[in-house]
C-alpha positions as CSV (number, residue, x, y, z in Angstrom):
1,X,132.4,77.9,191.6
2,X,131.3,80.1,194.4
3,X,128.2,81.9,194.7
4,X,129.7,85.4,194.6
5,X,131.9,84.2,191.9
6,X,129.0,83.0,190.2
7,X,126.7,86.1,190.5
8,X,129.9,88.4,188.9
9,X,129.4,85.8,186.1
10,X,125.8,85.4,185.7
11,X,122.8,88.3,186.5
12,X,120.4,85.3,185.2
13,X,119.7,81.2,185.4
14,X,117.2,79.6,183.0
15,X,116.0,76.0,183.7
16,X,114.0,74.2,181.0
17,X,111.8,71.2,181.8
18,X,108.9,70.0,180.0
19,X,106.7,68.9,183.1
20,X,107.3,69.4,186.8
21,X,107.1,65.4,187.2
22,X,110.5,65.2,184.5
23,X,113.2,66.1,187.4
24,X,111.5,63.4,189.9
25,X,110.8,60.6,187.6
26,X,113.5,57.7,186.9
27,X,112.2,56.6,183.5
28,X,114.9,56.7,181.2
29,X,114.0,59.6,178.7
30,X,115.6,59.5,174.6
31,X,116.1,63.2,173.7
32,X,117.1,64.0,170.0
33,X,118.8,67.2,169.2
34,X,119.2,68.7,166.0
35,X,121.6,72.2,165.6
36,X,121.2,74.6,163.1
37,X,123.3,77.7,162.6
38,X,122.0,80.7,160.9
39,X,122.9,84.6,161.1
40,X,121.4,88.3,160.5
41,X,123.5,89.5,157.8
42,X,122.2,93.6,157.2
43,X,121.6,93.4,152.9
44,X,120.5,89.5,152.8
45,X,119.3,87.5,155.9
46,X,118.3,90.5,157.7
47,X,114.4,90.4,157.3
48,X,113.2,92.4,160.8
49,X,110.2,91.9,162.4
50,X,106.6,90.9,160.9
51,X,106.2,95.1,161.0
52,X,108.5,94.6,157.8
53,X,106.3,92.6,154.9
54,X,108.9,93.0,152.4
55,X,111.6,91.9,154.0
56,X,110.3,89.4,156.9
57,X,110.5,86.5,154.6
58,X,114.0,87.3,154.4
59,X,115.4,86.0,158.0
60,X,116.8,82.2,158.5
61,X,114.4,79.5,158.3
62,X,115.0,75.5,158.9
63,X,112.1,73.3,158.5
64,X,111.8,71.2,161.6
65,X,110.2,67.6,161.0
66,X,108.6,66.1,164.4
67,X,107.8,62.8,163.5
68,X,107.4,60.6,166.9
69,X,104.6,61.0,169.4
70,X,105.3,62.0,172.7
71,X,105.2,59.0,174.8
72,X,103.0,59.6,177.5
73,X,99.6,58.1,177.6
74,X,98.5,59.2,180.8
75,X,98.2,63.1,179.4
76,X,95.4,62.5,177.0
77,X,97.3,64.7,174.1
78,X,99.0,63.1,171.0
79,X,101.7,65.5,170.3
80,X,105.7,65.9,170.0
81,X,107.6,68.0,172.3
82,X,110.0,70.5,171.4
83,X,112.4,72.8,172.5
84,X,113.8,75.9,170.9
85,X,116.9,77.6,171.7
86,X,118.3,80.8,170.3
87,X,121.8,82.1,171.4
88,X,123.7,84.9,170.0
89,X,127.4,84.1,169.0
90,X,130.6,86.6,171.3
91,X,128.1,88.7,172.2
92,X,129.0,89.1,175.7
93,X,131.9,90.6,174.6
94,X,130.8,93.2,172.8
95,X,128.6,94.0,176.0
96,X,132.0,94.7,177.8
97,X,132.6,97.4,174.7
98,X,129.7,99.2,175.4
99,X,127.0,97.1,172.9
100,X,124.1,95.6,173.9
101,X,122.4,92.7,172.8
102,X,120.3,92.4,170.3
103,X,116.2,91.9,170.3
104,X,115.9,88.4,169.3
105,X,112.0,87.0,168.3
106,X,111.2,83.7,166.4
107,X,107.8,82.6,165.0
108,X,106.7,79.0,164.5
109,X,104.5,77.7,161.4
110,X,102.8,74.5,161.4
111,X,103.5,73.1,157.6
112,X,101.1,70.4,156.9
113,X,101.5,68.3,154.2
114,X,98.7,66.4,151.6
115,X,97.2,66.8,149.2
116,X,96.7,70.7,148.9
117,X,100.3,71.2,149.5
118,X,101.6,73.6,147.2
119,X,105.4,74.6,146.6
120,X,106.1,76.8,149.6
121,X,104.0,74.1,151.8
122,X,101.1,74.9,153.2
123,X,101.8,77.9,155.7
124,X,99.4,80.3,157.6
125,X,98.4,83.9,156.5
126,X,99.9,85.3,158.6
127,X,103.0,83.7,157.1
128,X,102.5,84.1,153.2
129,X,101.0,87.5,153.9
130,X,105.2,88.5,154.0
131,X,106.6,86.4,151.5
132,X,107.3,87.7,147.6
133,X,104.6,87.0,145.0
């Protein structure tokens, strides 16, 4: 594809990497990826922002389970590594009608489990604060 071709297509290029050492080194690297489909339907799934307490809790949620260390000893952190993608579905064709897209946000919870875990897990405030009592 050309350039100019390109730039008709394209008015932006994102490029994801983890660490600025990933696209030199030539250890192999195992990547799992995990899809999960979910939509803003205006009546049920359609919770808004946090600005809406009553409703928040009603947007698409998938519970994530990260459970292998990262495997790089040399950065003194013990964590997993993740990467979150949101796209929205033909919407670049309703752009050419006129409609833009729409303002996209996602929050992240940490849900730890033990022995105070109660039924909805053990999620922040600033989480529970918007779901139904």
């Amino acid at each position: 594809m050309s350039f100019s071709e390109f730039s008709r297509n394209y008015n932006r290029v994102e490029v994801c990497t983890l660490t600025p050492d990933t696209i030199d080194d030539d250890s192999v690297k195992h990547w799992s990826v995990s899809k999960f489909d979910g939509s803003w339907r205006r009546g049920s799934t359609a919770g808004g922002c946090r600005n809406n307490p009553y409703t928040f809790w009603m947007n698409p949620q998938f519970v994530i389970r990260l459970e292998e260390e990262d495997d790089d000893p040399g950065d003194g952190e013990v964590g997993c590594s993740f990467v979150v993608g949101l796209i929205q579905k033909n919407r670049r064709k309703l752009r050419k009608q006129g409609e833009d897209m729409h303002t996209v946000g996602f929050a992240i919870y940490e849900v730890r489990t033990g022995p105070r875990e109660t039924s909805r897990g053990s999620a922040p405030g600033n989480f529970t604060r918007f779901c139904p009592r």
